[in-house]
C-alpha positions in Angstrom: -28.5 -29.2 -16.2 -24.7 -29.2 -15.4 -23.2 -26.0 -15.5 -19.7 -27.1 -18.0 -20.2 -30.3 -19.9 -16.8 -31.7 -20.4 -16.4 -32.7 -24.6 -12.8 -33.7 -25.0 -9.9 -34.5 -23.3 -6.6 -34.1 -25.0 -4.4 -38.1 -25.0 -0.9 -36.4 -23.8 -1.5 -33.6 -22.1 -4.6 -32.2 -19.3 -6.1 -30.1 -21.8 -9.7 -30.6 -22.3 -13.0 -29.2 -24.6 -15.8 -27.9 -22.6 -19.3 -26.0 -22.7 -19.8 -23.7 -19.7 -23.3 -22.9 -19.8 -24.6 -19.1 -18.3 -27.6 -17.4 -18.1 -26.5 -15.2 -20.9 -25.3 -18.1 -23.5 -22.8 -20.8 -23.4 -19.4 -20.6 -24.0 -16.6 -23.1 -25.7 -13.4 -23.6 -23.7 -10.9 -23.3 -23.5 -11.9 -19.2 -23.7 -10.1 -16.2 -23.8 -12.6 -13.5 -22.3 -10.8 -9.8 -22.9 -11.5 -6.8 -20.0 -13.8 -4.5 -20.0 -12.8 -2.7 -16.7 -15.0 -0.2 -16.3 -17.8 -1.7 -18.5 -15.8 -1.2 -21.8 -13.3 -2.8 -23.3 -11.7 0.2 -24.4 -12.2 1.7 -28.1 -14.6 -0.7 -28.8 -18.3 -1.3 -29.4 -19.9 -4.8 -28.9 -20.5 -5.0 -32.5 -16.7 -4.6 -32.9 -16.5 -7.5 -29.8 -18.3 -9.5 -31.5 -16.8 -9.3 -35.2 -13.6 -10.4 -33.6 -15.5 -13.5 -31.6 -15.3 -12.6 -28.3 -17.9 -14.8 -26.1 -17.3 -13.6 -23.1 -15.7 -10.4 -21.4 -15.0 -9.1 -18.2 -15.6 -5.9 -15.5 -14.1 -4.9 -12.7 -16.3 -5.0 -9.7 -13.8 -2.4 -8.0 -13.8 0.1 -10.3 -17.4 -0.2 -11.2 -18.2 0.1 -6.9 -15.8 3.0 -7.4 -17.8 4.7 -10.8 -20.5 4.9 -11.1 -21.8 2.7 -8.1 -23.0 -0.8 -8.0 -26.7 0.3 -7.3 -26.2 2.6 -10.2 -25.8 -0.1 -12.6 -28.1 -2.1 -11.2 -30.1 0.9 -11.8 -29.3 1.2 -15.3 -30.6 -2.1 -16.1 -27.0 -4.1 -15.0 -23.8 -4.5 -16.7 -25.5 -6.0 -19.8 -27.8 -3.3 -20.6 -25.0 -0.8 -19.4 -22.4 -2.2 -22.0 -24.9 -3.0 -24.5 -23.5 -6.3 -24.7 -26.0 -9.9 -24.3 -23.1 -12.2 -24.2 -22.5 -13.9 -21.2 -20.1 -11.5 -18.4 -17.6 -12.2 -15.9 -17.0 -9.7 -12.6 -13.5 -10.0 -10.5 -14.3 -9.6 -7.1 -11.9 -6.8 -6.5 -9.6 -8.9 -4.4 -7.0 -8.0 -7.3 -7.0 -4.3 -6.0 -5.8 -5.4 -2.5 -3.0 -6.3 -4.4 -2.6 -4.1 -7.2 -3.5 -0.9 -4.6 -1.7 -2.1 -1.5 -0.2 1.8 -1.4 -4.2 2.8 -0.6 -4.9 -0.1 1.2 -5.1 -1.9 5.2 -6.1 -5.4 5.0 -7.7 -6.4 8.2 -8.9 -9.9 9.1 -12.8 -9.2 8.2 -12.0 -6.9 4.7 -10.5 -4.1 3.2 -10.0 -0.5 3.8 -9.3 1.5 0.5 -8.6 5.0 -0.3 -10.3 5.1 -3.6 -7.6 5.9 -6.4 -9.7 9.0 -7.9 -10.6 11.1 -4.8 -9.4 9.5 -1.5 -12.6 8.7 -0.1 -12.6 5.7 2.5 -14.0 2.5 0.9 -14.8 -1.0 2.9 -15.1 -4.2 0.8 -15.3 -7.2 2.8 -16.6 -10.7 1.4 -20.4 -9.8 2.0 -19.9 -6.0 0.0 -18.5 -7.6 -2.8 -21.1 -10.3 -3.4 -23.5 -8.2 -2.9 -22.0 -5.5 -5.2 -21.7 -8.4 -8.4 -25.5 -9.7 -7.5 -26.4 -5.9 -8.2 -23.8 -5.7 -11.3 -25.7 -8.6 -12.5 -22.7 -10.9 -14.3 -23.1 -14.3 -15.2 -20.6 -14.9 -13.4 -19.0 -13.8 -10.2 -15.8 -14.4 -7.6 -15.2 -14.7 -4.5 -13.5 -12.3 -2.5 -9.9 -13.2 -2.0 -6.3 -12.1 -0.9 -4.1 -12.1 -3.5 -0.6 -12.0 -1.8 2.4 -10.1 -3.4 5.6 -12.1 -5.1 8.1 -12.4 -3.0 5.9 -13.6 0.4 7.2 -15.5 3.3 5.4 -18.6 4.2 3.6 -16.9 7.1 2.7 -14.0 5.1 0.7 -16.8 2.4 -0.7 -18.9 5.1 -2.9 -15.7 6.6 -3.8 -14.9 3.0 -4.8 -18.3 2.3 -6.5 -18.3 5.7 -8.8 -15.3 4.9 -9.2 -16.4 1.1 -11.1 -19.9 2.6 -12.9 -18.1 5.2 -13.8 -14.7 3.1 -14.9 -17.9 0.4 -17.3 -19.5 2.7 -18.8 -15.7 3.1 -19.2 -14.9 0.1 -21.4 -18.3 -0.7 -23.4 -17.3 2.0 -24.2 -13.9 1.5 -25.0 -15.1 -2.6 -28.3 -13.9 -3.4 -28.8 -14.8 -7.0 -29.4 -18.2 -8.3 -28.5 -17.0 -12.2 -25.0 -16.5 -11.1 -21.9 -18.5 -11.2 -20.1 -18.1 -7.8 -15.9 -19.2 -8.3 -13.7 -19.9 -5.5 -10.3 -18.6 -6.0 -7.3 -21.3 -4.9 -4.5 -18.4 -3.5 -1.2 -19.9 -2.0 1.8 -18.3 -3.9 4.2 -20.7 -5.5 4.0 -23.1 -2.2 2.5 -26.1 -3.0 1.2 -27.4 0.3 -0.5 -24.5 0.6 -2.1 -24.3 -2.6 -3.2 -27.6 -2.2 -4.6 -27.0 1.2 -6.5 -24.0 -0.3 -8.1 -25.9 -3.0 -9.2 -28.6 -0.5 -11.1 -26.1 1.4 -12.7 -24.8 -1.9 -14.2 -28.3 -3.1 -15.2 -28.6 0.3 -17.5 -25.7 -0.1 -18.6 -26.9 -3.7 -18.7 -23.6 -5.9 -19.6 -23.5 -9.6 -15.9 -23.2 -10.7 -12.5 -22.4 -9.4 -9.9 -20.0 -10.0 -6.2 -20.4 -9.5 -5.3 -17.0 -8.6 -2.3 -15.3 -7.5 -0.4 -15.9 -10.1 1.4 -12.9 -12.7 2.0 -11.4 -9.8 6.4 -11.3 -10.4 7.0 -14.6 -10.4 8.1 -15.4 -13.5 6.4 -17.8 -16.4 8.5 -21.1 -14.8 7.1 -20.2 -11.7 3.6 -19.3 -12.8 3.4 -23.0 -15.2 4.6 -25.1 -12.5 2.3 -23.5 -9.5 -0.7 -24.2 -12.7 0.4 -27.5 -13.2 0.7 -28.7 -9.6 -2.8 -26.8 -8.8 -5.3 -27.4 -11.8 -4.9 -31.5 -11.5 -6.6 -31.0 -8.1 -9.9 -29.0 -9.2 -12.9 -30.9 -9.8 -12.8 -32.3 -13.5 -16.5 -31.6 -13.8 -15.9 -27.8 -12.9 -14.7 -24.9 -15.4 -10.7 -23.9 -14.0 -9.6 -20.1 -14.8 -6.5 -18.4 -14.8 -6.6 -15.1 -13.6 -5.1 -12.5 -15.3 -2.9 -14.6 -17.7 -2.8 -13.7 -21.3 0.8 -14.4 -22.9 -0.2 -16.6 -25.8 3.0 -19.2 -23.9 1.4 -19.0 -20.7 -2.1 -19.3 -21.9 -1.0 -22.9 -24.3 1.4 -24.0 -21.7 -1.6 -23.2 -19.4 -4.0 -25.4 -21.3 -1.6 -28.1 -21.8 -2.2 -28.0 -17.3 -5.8 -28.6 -17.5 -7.4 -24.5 -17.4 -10.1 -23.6 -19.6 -10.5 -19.8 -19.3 -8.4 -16.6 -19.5 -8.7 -13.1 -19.1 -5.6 -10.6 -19.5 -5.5 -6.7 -20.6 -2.8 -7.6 -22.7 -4.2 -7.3 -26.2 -6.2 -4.1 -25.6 -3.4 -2.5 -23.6 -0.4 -3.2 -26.1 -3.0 -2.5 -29.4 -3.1 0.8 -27.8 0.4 0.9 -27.6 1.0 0.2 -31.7 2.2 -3.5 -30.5 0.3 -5.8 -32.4 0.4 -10.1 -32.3 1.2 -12.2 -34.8 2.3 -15.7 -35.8 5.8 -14.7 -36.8 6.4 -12.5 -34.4 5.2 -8.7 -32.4 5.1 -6.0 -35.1 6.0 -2.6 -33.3 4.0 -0.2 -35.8 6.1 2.8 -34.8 9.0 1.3 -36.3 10.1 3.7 -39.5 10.2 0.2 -41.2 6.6 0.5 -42.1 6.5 4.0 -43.0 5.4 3.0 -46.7 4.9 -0.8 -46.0 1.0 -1.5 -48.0 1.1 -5.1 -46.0 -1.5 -5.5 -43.4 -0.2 -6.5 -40.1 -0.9 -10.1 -40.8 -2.1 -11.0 -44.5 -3.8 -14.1 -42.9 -5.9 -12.7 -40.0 -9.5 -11.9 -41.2 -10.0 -8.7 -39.0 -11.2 -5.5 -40.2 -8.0 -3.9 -39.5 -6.2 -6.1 -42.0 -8.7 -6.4 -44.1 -8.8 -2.7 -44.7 -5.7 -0.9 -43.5 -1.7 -1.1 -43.8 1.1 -1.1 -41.7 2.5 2.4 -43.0 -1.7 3.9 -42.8 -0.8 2.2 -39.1 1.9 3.9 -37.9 0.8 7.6 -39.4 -2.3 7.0 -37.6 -0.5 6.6 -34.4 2.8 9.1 -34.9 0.0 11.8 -35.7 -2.2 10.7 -32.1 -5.0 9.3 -34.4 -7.3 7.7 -32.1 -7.8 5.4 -35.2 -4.9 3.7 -34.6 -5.3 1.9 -31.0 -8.9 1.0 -31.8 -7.6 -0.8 -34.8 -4.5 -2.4 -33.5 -6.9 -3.3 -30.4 -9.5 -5.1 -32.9 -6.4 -7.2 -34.6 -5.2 -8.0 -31.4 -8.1 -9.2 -29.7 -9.1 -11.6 -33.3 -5.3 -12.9 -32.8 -6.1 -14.3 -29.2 -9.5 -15.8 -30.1 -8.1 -17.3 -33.3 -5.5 -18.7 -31.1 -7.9 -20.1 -29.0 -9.8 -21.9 -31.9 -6.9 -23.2 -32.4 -6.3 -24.6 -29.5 -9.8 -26.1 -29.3 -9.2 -27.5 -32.8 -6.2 -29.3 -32.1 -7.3 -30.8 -28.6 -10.7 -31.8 -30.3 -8.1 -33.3 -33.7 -5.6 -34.7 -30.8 -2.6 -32.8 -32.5 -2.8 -30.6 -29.2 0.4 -32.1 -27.5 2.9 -31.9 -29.9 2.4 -28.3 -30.5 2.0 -27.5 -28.0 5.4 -28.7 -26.5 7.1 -27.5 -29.2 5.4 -23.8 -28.4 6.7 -24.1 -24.7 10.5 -25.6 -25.5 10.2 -22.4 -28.4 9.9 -20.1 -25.2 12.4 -21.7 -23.1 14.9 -20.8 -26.5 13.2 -17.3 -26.3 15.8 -14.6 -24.4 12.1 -12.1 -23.8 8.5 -12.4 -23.9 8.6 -10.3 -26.8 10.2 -12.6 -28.9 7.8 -15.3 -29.1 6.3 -16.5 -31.7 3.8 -19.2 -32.4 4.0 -21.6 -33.9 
């Protein structure tokens, strides 16, 4: 059986319907999977997860290598039994952390050497640790280990990391020990073009489950982000699930669709819940604001969550003025239940072929927009 059974493709735009099939469940895409990096998705419990209909989530194989050990998990029974969660699981390889750690990091030609961020220690991750390390996490599915070069880089700084992502790619497929796994390839290049095309060549060559476009988020701004999407996702296997890493601006993530991607991951709804910034479709409520110190209104009378089903915006922001932990789990469960609904929605429309249109009048909205904060969907 195929892995992702294409449903519906979208008449004006790339965007398409899919079922990605794991050993865990199957998913609908286009999917919005939020992060669990250390094997939570902080503040909340699967039965929270689920209640705001979450599919699909993601760990960190970096952090997990890091605490408490790969072969601990495995150990424990793997990252489902560890999370308590049966839904299907995405690992990142930890090729983010060369980037996002390049202070405790020397990239060499074969891997990796970190100074882990808690105590120092000296860590090696090369393209056979971090297979191995996901085949012993035990997620449905896993990616290749990649270099994901900064924003600005200079054309010979991208071609050696584009060199080592297709050669650390055809590693990791060989060292793959677990037939119940998804293995991704990751398409790296910057915002060059040639070589992202050249990168995805050498991907398909090797014939992995699905493909990432990653690099991206990085600095380079959403115009740069869109068009490097837009030029890269045409050339990925229609029969193959497409993922944008680390991408969760409800813009980027329809203007992302509109390219042909089906799945998502960002921190952003957790991380700005916990921060009293909650989505919605008329705008970002800031729950701090002394606007809502006796406001009874949920943050959004329409969104079925149990946060707006049950509290206010003035119970809200006294629950976070006061240090309530109350108040970021909340915020965090509207926020996530924003995202999914949004990606109903965008399933709806491509599946109704209303897609296009609103979804061009969401992107020329954000052109108008002056900051990301601003937006608001339509």
């Amino acid at each position: 059986m195929d892995t992702f059974r294409l449903l519906k493709k979208d008449n004006g735009s790339n965007a398409r319907c899919g079922i990605l099939s794991t050993a865990h469940g199957t998913i609908e895409t286009p999917v919005f999977m939020p992060v669990g990096t250390r094997g939570s998705v902080k503040g909340l419990t699967p039965q929270q997860l689920i209640q705001t209909n979450s599919k699909i989530i993601l760990a960190n194989t970096y952090h997990m290598m890091i605490r408490p050990g790969a072969q601990t998990v495995k150990a424990l029974g793997d990252l489902h039994k560890l999370m308590a969660w049966q839904g299907p699981i995405l690992t990142d390889s930890g090729g983010y952390q060369v980037f996002s750690l390049s202070t405790l990091n020397r990239i060499g030609d074969d891997g990796v050497q970190f100074a882990s961020h808690i105590d120092g220690a000296k860590i090696y991750i090369d393209a056979k640790v971090a297979t191995q390390a996901q085949n012993d996490l035990g997620a449905d599915i896993i990616m290749c280990f990649d270099e994901c070069p900064p924003f600005p880089s200079d054309r010979p700084q991208l071609e050696k990391a584009v060199e080592r992502t297709i050669r650390w790619a055809g590693q990791c497929k060989e060292a793959h020990a677990r037939s119940d796994q998804l293995l991704f390839g990751i398409v790296q290049g910057g915002i060059d073009f040639e070589l992202r095309t050249h990168c995805a060549q050498k991907l398909i060559e090797m014939d992995f489950d699905g493909y990432a476009v990653g690099g991206v988020s990085v600095g380079e701004g959403h115009e740069h982000m869109i068009a490097t999407t837009r030029h890269t996702a045409p050339i990925l296997p229609e029969n193959k699930p497409r993922y944008l890493m680390g991408v969760g601006m409800p813009q980027d993530i329809i203007a992302a669709v509109h390219a042909g991607i089906d799945m998502f991951d960002c921190v952003l709804p957790s991380r700005n819940g916990r921060n009293a910034f909650a989505f919605t479709k008329q705008g970002p409520i800031r729950l701090r604001n002394s606007t809502h110190t006796k406001d009874t209104a949920p943050i959004d009378q329409n969104c079925p969550c149990y946060c707006c089903k049950n509290f206010s915006r003035g119970t809200l922001r006294h629950f976070f003025n006061v240090g309530e932990m109350l108040g970021p789990i909340l915020a965090t469960i509207h926020n996530i239940t924003f995202f999914q609904q949004l990606m109903a929605e965008i399933r709806q429309r491509i599946n109704d072929n209303t897609f296009t249109k609103w979804a061009e009048e969401c992107m020329e909205l954000t052109q108008n927009q002056k900051t990301i904060a601003e937006y608001t969907i339509l």
